[in-house]
N, C-alpha and C positions, 0 to 999 in steps of 0.2 A: 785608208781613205778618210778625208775628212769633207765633212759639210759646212760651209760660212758664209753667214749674212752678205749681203752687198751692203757697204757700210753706209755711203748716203742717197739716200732714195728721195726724189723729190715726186710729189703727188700733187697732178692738179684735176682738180675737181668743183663740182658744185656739189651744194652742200646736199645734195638728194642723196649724192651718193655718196658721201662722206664715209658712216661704217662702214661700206665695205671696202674703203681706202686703208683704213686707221687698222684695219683688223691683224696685218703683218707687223703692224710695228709692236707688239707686243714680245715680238720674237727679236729685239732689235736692238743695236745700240743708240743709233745715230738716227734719224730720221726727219725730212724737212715734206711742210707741205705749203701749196701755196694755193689760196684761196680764191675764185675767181669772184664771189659775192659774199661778204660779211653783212650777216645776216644775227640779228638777234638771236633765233636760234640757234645759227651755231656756234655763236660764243656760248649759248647753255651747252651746247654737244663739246666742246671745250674742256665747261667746268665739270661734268658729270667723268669726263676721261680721268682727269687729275686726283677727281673723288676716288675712284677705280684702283687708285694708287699703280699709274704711267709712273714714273720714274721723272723728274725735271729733266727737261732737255733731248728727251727723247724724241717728242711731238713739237714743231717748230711751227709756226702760223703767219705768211706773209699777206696780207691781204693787197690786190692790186690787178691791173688791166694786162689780158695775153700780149700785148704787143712790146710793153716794158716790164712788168716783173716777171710775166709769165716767159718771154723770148728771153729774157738773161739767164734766169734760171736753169733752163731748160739746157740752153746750147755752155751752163758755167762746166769747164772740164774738172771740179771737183765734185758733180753730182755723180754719183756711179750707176741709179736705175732711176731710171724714170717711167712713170705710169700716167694715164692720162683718160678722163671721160670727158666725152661734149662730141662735137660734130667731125663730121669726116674729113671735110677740108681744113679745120684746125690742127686735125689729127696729124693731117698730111705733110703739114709745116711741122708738127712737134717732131714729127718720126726725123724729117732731114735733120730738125736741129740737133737733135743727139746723135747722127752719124757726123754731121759737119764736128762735132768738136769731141768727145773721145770716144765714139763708137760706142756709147751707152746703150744696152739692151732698154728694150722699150715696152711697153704692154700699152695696148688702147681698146676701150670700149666705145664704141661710137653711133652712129646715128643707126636707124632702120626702116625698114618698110614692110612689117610683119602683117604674112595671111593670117587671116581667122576662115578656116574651112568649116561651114556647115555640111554637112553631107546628107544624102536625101533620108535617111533613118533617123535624123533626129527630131527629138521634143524640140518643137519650135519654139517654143513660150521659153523655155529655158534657152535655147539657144540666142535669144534676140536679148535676153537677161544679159547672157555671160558675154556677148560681142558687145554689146550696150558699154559695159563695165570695161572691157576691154579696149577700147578705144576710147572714151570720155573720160577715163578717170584720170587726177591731174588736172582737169583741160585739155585732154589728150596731150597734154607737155610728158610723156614718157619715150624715151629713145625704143623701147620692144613695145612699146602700142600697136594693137592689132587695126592697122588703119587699110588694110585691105581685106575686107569682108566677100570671101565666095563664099555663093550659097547656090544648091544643085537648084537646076530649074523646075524640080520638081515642087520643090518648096519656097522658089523664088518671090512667086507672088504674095504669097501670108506672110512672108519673113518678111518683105517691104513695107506693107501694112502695120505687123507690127511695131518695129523697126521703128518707124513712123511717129505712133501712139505713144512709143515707152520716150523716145526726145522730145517730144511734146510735155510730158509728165516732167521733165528735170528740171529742179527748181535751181534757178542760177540767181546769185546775190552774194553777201556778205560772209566769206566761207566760215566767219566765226561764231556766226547765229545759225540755228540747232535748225537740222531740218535741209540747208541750204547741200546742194550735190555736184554745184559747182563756183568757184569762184572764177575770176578776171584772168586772165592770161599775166605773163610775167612783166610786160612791159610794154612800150609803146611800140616799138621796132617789131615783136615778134605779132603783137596785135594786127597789125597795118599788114604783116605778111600773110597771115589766117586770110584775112579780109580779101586780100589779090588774088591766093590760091581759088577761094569762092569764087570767083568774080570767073576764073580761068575755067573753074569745069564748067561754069555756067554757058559761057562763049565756046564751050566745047561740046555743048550740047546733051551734058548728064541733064538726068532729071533731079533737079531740086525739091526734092520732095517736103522737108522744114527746113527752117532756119535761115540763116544764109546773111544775117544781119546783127549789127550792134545792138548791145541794148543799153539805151538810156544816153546819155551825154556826159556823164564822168565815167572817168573809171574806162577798163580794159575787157569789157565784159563782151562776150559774143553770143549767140543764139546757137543752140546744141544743131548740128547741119547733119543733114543725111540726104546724098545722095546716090539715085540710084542709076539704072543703065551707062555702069562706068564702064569705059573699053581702056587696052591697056595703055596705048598709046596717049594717054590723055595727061598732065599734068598731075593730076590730083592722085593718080594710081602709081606716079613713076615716082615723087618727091616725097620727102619728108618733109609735113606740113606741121608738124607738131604742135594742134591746133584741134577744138572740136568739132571734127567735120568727118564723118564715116562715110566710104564711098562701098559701094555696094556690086560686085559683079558677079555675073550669072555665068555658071559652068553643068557642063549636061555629061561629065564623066572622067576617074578617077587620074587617067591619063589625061587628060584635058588640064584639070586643076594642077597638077603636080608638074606641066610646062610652064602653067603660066604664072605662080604660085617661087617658080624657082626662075622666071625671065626678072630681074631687080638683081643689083649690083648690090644690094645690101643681102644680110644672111643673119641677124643680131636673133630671132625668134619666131616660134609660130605657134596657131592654136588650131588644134582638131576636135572638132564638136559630133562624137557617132559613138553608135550602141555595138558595131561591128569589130571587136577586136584583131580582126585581120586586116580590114579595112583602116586600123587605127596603126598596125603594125607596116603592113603597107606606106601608108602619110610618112612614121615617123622615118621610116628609113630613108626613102626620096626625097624628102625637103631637103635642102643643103642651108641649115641654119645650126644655133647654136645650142638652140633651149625649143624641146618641142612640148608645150603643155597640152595636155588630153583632157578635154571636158572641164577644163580647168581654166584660170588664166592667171597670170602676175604671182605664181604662188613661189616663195621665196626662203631660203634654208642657207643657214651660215656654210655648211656643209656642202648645198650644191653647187659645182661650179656655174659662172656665166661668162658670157661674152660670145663672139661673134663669127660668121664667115664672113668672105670676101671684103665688100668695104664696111664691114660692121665692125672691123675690127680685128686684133691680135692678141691671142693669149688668155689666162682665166682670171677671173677672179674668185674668191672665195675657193673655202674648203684647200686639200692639199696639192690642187693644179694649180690654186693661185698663190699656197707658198710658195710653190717651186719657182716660181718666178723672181723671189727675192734672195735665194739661194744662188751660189755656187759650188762645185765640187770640185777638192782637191786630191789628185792623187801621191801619195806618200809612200817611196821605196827605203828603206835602209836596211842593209847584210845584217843578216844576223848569225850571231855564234852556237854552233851544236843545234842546229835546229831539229826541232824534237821529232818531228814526221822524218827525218831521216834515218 
């Protein structure tokens, strides 16, 4: 039996998640990837590969728009694997395009709509910390952002208070001056989207407890949003707003959260916040997601794999579920003479 690369792999990506793109091609002859935003930094993430001593030619860099470099690419019948991070609906065009033209196996990581369970036994103060960080950081621009926040009703009320207090405290400005916790959103298009999704839970009736507005007149900057009494049914609880805005919903038991917890088409991740290790063993088993962080969030290991259920996604990355992906197996028969077990 033999093991072989898949010779050309084309990888599209943003550059967030670049490493854990580039990480298979080290095992590689051939390898193309194609850039959705060339960005300063990663032409450094570039040069620091080459430093690394990649081999010329291994790592290939096309920089250009999904709909022309990224669709020729994708559907060219000399790519043999193709891999893919960004949204679901992009996802869902790349997957046909590598069936439409050689049946290229495909892997995608894609969008989410990940719980953050508080449960009635935890530290509050620490929990309003880690869902804080869990959804805000980025700008909330992370695909496993914990952008659905339950919290038992027993500890609903102080959690929303604080909750409250701790995005009131985030200093938003110039992410390159010391101090600052959040910068601008990515662009005008994704800003103007933040802004509507607000506007939707507001006309839906959440409570707007902060935020919910621009700040200043340049620039992409939003006000850190927290709202609370979100039901499921509401926009802000069902999309990916990839935006800073935590919606906040009240659950009064372990069955309760873990219906409503697992009603979302997406599956990419989730976080459990409890002192209860059964209670924690319980969560992780029921959630139907990819990556279950305990007491934890965003914590990340070349070694762990990631990636997603249902529309979050197909396949791993990192560590050796997400070599396998670049791999094939061949089987090899030939007769042999006098063989020795006989």
């Amino acid at each position: 039996m033999a093991v072989e690369d898949k010779e050309n792999t084309l990888v599209i990506t943003p550059w967030g998640t670049f490493c854990y793109k580039v990480m298979p091609f080290d095992l590689k002859n051939v390898g193309t990837t194609y850039q959705k935003a060339m960005t300063a930094l990663f032409h450094d993430m570039i040069h620091h590969e080459m430093e690394a001593g990649l081999p010329p030619g291994v790592l290939n860099i096309v920089s250009g728009f999904g709909p022309t470099a990224g669709a020729a690419l994708a559907g060219h019948m000399d790519v043999d694997k193709l891999a893919f991070t960004g949204s679901t609906n992009t996802g869902k065009i790349v997957l046909e395009l590598g069936a439409r033209s050689n049946l290229k196996p495909v892997t995608l990581e894609l969008g989410g709509k990940s719980p953050f369970i508080v449960c009635e036994d935890a530290d509050v103060d620490q929990a309003v910390e880690l869902a804080h960080f869990a959804l805000f950081f980025n700008q909330g621009q992370c695909s496993g952002a914990g952008s659905r926040t339950y919290v038992h009703e027993r500890v609903d009320d102080e959690f929303i208070e604080k909750a409250k207090a701790r995005a009131l405290k985030r200093i938003v400005g110039d992410p390159f001056k010391e101090g600052v916790e959040q910068g601008p959103q990515i662009d005008s298009e994704q800003f103007q989207k933040v802004l509507r999704y607000i506007k939707s839970g507001v006309e839906s009736n959440a409570k707007l407890e902060c935020g919910g507005e621009k700040i200043g007149s340049r620039g992409y900057y939003i006000q850190p949003t927290v709202f609370s009494n979100v039901q499921v049914d509401m926009l802000i609880a069902k999309d990916e707003i990839f935006g800073p805005v935590q919606s906040i919903l009240k659950y009064r038991d372990l069955e309760e959260v873990i219906r409503r917890a697992n009603s979302t088409r997406y599956g990419l991740a989730a976080g459990v916040f409890t002192k209860d290790i059964d209670t924690a063993n319980t969560l992780t088993r029921a959630l139907k997601v990819g990556t279950v962080w305990v007491n934890c969030f965003d914590v990340f290991d070349a070694a762990i794999p990631f990636g997603g259920y249902k529309m979050s996604g197909q396949g791993r990355e990192k560590g050796i579920y997400g070599l396998n992906n670049y791999l094939q197996v061949k089987a090899v028969i030939t007769p042999l003479q006098n063989p020795a077990w006989l």
